[in-house]
C-alpha positions in Angstrom: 2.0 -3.2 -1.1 1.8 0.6 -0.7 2.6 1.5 -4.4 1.0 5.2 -5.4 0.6 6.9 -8.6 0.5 10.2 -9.2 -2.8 10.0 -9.3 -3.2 8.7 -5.8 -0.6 11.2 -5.3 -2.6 14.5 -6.6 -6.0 12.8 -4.4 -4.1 12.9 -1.4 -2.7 16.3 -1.6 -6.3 17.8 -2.1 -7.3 15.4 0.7 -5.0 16.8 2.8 -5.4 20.8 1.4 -1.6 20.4 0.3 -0.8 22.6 -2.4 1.2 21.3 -5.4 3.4 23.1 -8.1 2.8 19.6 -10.2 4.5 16.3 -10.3 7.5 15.3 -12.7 10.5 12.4 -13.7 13.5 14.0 -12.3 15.3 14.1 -15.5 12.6 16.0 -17.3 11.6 18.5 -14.7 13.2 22.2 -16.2 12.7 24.5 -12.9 11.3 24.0 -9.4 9.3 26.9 -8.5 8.2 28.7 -5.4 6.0 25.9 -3.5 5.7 22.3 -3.2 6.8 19.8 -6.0 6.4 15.8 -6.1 9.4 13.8 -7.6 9.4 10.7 -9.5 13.6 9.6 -9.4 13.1 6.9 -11.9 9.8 7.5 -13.7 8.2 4.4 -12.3 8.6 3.8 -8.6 10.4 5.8 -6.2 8.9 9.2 -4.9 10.7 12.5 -3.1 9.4 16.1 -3.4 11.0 19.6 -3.1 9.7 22.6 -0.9 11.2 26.1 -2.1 10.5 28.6 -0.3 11.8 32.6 -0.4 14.6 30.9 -2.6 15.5 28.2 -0.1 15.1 24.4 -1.0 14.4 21.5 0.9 14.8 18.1 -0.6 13.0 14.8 0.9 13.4 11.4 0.3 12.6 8.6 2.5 15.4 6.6 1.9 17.8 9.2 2.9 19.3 10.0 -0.4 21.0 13.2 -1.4 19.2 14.4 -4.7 20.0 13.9 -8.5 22.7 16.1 -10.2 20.4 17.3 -12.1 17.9 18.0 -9.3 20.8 19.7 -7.1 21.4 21.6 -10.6 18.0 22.8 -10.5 18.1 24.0 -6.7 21.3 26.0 -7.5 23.4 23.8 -5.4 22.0 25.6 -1.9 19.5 23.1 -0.4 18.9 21.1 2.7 18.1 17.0 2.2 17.3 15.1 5.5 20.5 12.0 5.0 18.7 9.4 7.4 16.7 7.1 6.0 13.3 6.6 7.5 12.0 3.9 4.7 13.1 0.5 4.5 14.7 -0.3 0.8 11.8 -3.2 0.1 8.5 -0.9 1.3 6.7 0.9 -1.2 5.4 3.5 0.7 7.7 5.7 -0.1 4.6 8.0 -1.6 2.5 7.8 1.6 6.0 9.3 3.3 6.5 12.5 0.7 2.7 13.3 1.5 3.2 12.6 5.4 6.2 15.0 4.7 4.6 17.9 2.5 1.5 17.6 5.7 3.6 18.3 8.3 6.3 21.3 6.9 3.2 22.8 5.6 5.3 24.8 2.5 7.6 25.4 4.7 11.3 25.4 3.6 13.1 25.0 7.1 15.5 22.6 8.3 14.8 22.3 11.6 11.0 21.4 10.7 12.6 18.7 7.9 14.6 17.5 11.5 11.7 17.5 13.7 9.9 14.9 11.4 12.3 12.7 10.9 12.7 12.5 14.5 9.6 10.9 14.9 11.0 7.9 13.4 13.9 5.4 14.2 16.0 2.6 12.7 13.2 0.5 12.6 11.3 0.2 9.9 8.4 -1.6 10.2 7.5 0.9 13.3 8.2 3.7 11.2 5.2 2.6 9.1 2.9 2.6 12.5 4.7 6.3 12.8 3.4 7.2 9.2 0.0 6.0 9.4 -0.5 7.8 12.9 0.9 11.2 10.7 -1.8 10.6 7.9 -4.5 9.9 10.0 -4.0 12.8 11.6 -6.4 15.5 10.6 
């Protein structure tokens, strides 16, 4: 199991020098501000994250799903999402993919960058976790 806290969470972003507005539950987060934010959907296990950037939003999660309302409230209803999963529904590594994620865009709010990682992996899942490992082990 690849379960992470927010904890773990916070330790890899300083591992990795990614800089982080905070991390929240979706339904209690009250404004997403310029930067990079880690999301909690449920308040126990599944994690995405948000880049804003110049007023632009980009919206990850690994298993391809648009975000809350009340996340696509908070982004003003004018944000990207990548809509292909990468993440199969019984991994828990969907942590180790919002850090792989925040790594490579680099606080940048661009689709084609959000396109350009998610090329890297396929349909299969259990390679896509070779895929993340090689992304995080990267220095």
């Amino acid at each position: 199991m690849n379960e992470t806290t927010d904890k773990d969470l916070r330790i890899l972003c300083r591992k990795y020098n990614i800089q982080l507005n905070g991390i929240f539950i979706a339904d209690k987060i009250e404004i997403i501000r310029e930067g990079n934010t880690i999301i909690n959907l449920n308040g126990n296990s599944h994690w995405t994250c948000v880049i804003k950037e110049k007023g632009k939003y980009i919206y990850f999660d690994s298993y391809g799903m648009p975000p809350t309302k009340h996340l696509e409230k908070l982004m003003e209803y004018e944000y990207d999402y990548n809509d292909e999963p990468i993440q199969a529904i019984n991994s828990s590594s969907c942590g180790f993919y919002v850090i792989a994620f925040l790594k490579f865009m680099r606080g940048k709010a661009d689709r084609r960058l959000m396109d350009l990682f998610t090329s890297f992996f396929s349909k299969e899942y259990l390679h896509n976790e070779l895929v993340l490992k090689r992304f995080l082990n990267k220095e």
